[in-house]
PADREN-769977 format. One line per 10 residues: for each residue x, y, z of C-alpha. Coordinates in nm, 4 decimals. Example, Ala and Ser with C-alpha at 12.3 -4.5 7.8 and 13.67 -1.06 7.14 Angstrom:
# residues 2
1.2300 -0.4500 0.7800  1.3670 -0.1060 0.7140 $
# end
This chain:
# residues 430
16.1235 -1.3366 0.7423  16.4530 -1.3860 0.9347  16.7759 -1.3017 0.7748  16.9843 -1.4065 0.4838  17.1860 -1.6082 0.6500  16.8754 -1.8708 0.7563  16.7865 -1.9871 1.0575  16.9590 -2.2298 1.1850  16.9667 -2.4954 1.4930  17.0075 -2.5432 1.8890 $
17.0243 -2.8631 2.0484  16.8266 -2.9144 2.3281  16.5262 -3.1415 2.4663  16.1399 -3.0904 2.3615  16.0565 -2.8500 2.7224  15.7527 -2.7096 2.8236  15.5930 -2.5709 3.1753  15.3172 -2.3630 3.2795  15.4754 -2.0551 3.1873  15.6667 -2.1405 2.8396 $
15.7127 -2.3271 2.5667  15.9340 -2.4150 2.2769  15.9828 -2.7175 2.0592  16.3130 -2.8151 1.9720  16.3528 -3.1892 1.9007  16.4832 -3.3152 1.5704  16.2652 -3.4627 1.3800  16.2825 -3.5859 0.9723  16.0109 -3.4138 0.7559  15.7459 -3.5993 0.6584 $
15.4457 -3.5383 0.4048  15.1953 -3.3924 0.6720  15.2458 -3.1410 0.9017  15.3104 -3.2256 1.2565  15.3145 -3.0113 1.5843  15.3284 -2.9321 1.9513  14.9909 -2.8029 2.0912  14.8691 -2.7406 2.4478  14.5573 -2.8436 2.6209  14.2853 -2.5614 2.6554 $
14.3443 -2.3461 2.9782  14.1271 -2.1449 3.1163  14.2039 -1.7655 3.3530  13.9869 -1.5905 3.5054  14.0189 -1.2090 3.4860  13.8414 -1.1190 3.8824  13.8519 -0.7184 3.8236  13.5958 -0.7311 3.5519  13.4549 -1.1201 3.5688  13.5528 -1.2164 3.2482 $
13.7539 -1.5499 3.1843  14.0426 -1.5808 2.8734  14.0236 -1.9195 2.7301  14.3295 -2.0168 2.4929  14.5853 -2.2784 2.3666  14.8415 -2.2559 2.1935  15.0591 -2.4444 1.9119  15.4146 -2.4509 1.7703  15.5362 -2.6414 1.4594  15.8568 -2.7143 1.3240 $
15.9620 -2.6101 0.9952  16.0697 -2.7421 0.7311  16.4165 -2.6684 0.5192  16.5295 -2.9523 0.2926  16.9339 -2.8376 0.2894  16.8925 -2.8775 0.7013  16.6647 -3.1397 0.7598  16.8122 -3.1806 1.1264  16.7793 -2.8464 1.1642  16.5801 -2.7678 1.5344 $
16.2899 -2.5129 1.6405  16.3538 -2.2067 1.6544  16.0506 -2.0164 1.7728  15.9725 -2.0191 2.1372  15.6553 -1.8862 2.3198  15.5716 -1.7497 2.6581  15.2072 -1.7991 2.8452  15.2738 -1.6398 3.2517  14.9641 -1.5891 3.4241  14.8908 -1.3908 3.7263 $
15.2042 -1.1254 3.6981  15.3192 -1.0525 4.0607  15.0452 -1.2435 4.2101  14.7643 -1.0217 4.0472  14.5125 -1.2321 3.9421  14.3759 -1.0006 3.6545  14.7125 -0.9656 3.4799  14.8303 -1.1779 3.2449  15.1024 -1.2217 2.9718  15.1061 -1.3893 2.6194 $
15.4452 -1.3652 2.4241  15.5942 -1.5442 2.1048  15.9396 -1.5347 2.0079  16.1004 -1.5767 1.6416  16.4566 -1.6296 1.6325  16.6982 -1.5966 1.2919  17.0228 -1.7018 1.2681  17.2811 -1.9996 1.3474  17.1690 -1.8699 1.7212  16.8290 -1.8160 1.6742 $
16.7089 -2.1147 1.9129  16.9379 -1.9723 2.1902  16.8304 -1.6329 2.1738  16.4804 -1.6854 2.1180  16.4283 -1.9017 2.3977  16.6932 -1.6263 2.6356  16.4362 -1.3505 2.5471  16.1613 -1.5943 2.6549  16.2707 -1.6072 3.0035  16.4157 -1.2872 3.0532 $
16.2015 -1.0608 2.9309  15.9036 -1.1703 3.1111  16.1103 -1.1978 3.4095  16.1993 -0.8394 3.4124  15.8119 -0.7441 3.3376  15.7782 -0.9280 3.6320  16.0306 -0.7944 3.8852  15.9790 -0.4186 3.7946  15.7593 -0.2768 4.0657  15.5463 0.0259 3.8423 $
15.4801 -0.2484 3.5480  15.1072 -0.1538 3.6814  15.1407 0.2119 3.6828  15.3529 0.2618 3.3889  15.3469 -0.0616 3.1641  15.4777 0.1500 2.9040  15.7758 0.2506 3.0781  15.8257 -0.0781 3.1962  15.8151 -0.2276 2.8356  16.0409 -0.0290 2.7099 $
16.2643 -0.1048 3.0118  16.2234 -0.4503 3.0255  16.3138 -0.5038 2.6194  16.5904 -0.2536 2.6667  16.7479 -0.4591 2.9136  16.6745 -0.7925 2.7972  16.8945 -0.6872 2.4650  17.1727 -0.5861 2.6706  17.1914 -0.8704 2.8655  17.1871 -1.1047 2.5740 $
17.4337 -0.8915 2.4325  17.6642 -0.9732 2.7758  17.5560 -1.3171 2.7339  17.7654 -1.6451 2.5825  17.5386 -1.6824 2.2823  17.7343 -1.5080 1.9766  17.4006 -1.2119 1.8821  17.6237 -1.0777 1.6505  17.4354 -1.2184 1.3508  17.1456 -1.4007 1.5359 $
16.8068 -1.2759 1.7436  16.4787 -1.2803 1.7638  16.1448 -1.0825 1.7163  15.9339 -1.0723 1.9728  15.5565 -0.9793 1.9555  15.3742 -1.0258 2.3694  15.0377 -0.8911 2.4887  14.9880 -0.8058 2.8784  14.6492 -0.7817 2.9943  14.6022 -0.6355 3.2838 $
14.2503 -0.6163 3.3808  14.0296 -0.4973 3.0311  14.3272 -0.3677 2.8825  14.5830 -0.5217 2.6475  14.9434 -0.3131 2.6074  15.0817 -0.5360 2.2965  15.4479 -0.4521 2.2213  15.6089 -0.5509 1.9016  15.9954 -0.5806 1.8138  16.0260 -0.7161 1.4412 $
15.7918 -0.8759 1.1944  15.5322 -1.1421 1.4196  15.2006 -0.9817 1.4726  14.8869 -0.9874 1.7168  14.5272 -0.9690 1.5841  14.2262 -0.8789 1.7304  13.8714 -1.0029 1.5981  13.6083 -0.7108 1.6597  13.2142 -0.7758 1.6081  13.0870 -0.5316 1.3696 $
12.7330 -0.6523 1.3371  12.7369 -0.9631 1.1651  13.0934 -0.9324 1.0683  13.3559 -1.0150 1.2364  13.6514 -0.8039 1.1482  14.0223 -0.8083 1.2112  14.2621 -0.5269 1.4105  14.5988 -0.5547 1.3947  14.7400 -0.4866 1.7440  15.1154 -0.4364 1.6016 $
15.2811 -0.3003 1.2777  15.5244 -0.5450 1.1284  15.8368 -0.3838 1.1658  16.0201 -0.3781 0.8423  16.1726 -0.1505 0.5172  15.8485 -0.1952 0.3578  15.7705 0.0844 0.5978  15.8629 0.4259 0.4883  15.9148 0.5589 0.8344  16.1192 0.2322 0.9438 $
16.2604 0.2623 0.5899  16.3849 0.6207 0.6626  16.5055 0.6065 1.0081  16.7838 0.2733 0.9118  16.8634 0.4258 0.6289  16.9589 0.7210 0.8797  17.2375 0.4890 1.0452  17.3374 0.3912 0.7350  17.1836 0.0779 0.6124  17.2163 0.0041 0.2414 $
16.8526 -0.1152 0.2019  16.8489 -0.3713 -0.0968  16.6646 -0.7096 -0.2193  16.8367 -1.0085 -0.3163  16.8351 -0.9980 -0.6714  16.9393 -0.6083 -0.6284  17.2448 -0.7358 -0.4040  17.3483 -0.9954 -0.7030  17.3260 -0.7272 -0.9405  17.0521 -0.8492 -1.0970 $
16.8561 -0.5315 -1.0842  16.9291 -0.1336 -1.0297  17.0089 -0.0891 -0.6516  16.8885 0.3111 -0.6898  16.4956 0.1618 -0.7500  16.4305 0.2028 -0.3807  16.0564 0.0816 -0.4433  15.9719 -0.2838 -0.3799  15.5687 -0.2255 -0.3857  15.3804 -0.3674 -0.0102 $
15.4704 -0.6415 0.1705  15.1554 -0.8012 0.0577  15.2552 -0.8271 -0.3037  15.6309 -0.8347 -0.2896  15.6737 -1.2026 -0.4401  15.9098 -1.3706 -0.1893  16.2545 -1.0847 -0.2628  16.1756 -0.8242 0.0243  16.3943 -0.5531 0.0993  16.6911 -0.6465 0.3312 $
16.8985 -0.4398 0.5424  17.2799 -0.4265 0.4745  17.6510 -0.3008 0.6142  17.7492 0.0025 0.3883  18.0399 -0.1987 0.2763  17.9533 -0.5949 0.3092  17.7182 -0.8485 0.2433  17.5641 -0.9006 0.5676  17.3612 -0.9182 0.7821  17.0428 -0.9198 0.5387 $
16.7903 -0.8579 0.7857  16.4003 -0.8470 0.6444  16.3223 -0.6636 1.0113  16.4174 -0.2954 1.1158  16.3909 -0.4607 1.5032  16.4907 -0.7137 1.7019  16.6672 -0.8403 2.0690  17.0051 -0.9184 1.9689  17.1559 -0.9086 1.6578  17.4393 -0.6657 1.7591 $
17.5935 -0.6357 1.4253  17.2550 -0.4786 1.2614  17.2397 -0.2757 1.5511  17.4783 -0.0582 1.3966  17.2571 0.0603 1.1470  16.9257 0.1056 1.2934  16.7890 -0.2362 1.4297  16.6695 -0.1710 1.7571  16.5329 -0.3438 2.0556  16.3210 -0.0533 2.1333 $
15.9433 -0.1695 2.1296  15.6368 0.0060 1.9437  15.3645 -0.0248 2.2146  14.9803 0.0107 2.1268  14.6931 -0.0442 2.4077  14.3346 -0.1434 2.3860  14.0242 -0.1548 2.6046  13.8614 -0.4233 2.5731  13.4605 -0.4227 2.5202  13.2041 -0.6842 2.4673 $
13.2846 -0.6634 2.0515  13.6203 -0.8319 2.1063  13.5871 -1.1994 2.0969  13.9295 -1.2990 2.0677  14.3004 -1.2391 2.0078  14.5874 -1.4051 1.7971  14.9765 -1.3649 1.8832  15.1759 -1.5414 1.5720  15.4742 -1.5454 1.4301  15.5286 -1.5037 1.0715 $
15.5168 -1.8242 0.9670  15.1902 -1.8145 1.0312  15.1120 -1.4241 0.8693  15.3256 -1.4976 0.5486  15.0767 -1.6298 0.3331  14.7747 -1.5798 0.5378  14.6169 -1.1747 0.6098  14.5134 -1.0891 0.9364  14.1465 -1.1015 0.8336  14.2178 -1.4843 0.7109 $
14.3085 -1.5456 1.0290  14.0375 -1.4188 1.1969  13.7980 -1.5710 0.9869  13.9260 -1.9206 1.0520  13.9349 -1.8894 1.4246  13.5789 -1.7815 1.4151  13.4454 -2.0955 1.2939  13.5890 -2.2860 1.5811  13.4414 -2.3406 1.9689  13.7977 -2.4546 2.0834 $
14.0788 -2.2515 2.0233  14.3219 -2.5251 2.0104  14.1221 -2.6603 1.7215  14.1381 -2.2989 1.5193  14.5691 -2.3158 1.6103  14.5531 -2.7040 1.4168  14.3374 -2.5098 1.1457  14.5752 -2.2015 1.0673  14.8873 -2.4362 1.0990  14.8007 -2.6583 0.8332 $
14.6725 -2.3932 0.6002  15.0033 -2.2155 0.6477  15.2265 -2.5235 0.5611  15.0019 -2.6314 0.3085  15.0423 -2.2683 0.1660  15.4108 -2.2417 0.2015  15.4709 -2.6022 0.0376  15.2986 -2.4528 -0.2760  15.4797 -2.0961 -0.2783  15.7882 -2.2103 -0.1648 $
16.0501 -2.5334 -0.1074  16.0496 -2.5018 0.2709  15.7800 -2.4095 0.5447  15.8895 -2.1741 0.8220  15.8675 -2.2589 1.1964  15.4729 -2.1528 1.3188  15.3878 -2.0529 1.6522  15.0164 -1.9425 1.7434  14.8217 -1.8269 2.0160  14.4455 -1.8241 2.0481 $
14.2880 -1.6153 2.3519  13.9252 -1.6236 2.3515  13.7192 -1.3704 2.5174  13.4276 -1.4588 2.7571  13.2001 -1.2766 2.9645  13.3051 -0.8934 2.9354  13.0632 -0.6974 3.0245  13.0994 -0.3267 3.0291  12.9822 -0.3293 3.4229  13.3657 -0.4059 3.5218 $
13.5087 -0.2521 3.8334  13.8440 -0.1223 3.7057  13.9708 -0.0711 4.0248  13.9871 -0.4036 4.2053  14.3166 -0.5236 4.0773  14.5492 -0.2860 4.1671  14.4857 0.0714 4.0883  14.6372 0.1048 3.7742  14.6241 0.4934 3.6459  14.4808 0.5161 3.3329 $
14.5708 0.8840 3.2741  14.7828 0.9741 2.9669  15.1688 0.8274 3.0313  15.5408 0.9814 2.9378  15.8136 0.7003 2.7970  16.0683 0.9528 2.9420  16.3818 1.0345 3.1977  16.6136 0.7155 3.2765  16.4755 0.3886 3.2051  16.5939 0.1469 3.4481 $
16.7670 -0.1383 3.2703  16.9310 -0.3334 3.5052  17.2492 -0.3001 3.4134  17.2866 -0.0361 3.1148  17.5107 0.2661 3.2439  17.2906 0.6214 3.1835  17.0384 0.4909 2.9541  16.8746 0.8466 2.9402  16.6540 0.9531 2.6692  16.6000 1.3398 2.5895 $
16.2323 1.4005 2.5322  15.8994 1.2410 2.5939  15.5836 1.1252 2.4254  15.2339 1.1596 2.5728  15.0185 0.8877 2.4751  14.7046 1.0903 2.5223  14.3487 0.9404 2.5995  14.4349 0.6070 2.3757  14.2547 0.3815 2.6014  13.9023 0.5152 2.5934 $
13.9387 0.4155 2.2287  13.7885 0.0935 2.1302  14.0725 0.0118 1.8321  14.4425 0.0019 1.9015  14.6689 0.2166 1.8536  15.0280 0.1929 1.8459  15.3120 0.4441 1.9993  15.4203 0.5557 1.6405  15.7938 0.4350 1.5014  16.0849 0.6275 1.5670 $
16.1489 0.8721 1.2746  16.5301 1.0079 1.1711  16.5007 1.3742 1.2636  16.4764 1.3274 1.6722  16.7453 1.0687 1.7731  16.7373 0.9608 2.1355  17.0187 0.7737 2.2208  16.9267 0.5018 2.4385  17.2271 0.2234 2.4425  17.5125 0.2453 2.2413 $
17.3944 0.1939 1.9174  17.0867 0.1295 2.0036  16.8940 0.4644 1.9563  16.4700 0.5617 1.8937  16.2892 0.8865 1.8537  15.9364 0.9230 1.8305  15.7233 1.0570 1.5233  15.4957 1.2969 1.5841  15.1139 1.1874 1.5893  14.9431 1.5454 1.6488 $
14.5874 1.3765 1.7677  14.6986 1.1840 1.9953  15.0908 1.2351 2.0775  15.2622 1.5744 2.2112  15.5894 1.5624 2.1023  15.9039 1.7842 2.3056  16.1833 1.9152 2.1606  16.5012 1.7024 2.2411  16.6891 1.9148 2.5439  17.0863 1.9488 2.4861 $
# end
């Protein structure tokens, strides 16, 4: 879910490389679904001899009052980060907005380029998330594109040897499919980022957010019922964030890159970051946006890519269940972007060490990020992420809660909730 205000169009060419891609051509709607979807590719993952196997797929939506209305999803596929062989990145991008397309596809390119550029990214990939999202935002901020009521979501997965670090800004997702004997179950490698959540709820609300539905905006029902039951069951009205005194910007997310005006109460660029070790039980992985996760669970998902041998096939699947699914709920289908790794080979035998030494002892997100460009970005307290990655689930750096304010960037501002079995969290110094 984007904001009120829709998302609207760019104007530029259909594009695609090796590393990215993003359709954006024009195109009328017609009575079956049409998309954009790779060939299968193939990496191999040398520091533990397995091999990912994945395609990917983006589909235009469709909106009836803006038929010419463009793409505005993007996606990101970069393999072999820095020249490592056995790291890898897999990103997709929503953007919202009249400047959705523009700042969806910015965040594309930059973000991976600063994952790319930052020398620790294999020592700390934490830190260097949180720098590289950090400074993406303020760049698009300094940017010609007008973020004041457009952005994007952005949910990416870095593998880097056996190990995914997934990190999540706004409401796309990333799925893991587990073998549990004959089962095959879904993880969800992010939390979607919105007010459904009570802590997400709690910490806008913090910054001042008026945190309303439509129908509660138009007066059509009490504004002091802050309950709208789960996202799962919420019938198409979510909760929306609004200025104390206006009627904008109507954001369904508590994150994104960009969007400077809902940045002022609470939105925030700053990523929640689980990792997982891989094992022979995970068979594949799914990195969506929500067009896809709308109307479809995560198990759903999972389920359907199981009964296909090529991934590319299982992205054709899900895509046409989703638009078939949003043509029945709704008078419009959202833009759909999937990605389908597959799995093969893991072993547990793996050498962890050939691809670059990467030190798996517990990390700190603390001291001065390095932004490239953001004057004193200094947070005031740290968060150990203990022995997550000798787990065989994910688990995600908790959201920021209201009582421990770090101020990052301006406006932009996290803290960190305390998770006392697996987080130590330090008092904020003066």
């Amino acid at each position: 879910m984007g904001c009120v205000l829709g998302k609207c169009c760019n104007r530029h060419p259909l594009t695609s490389d090796e590393d990215s891609g993003h359709h954006r051509g024009i195109r009328p709607y017609k009575s079956k679904h049409s998309f954009t979807r790779s060939s299968l590719e193939l990496v191999h993952v040398p520091s533990h001899n397995f091999t990912l196997q994945y395609s990917s797929l983006i589909q235009h939506g469709y909106y009836p009052d803006a038929v010419e209305r463009e793409n505005q999803d993007s996606f990101c596929i970069k393999t072999q980060i820095q020249g490592n062989p056995s790291v890898h990145f897999f990103g997709v991008f929503d953007g919202h907005g009249q400047y959705g397309a523009e700042c969806s596809n910015f965040v594309k390119d930059r973000l991976i380029e600063k994952l790319s550029s930052d020398p620790a990214l294999l020592d700390d990939p934490f830190k260097a998330y949180n720098s590289a999202f950090l400074a993406t935002n303020y760049e698009l901020h300094d940017s010609e594109i007008d973020d004041a009521l457009s952005g994007t979501t952005a949910i990416t997965v870095l593998v880097v040897g056996d190990t995914l670090y997934v990190a999540n800004v706004g409401d796309s997702r990333a799925v893991i499919a587990v073998k549990d004997g004959d089962r095959i179950v879904s993880e969800d490698l992010s939390l979607d980022q919105t007010p459904f959540r009570k802590d997400e709820y709690d910490r806008v609300k913090l910054y001042g957010a008026r945190v309303l539905n439509i129908e509660q905006v138009e007066g059509l029902k009490d504004p002091n019922i802050q309950n709208w039951g789960d996202e799962e069951s919420n019938g198409g009205d979510p909760p929306r964030l609004w200025v104390p005194n206006g009627m904008y910007p109507g954001t369904a997310f508590t994150r994104s890159v960009g969007d400077s005006t809902a940045e002022k109460i609470g939105v925030t660029a700053v990523p929640e970051i689980s990792v997982v070790r891989l094992t022979p039980s995970h068979l594949f992985f799914v990195v969506a946006s929500d067009g896809v996760f709308e109307f479809l669970s995560s198990q759903t998902v999972v389920n359907m890519v199981a009964e296909y041998k090529d991934p590319g096939d299982a992205c054709a699947a899900i895509a046409g269940e989703s638009h078939k699914l949003w043509l029945e709920r709704e008078n419009r289908t959202d833009d759909i972007t999937i990605i389908i790794v597959q799995i093969k080979g893991l072993s547990n035998s793996g050498d962890s060490a050939t691809y670059g030494e990467v030190d798996y002892r517990p990390r700190s997100v603390e001291g001065n990020l390095d932004v490239s460009g953001v004057s004193e970005p200094e947070t005031h307290g740290s968060v150990q992420h203990g022995d997550l990655i000798n787990r065989s689930s994910a688990f995600v750096v908790p959201s920021p809660m209201h009582q421990m304010p770090l101020e990052l960037v301006g406006h932009l501002s996290c803290s960190f909730e305390y998770f006392p079995s697996l987080y130590t969290l330090f008092e904020p110094s003066d």
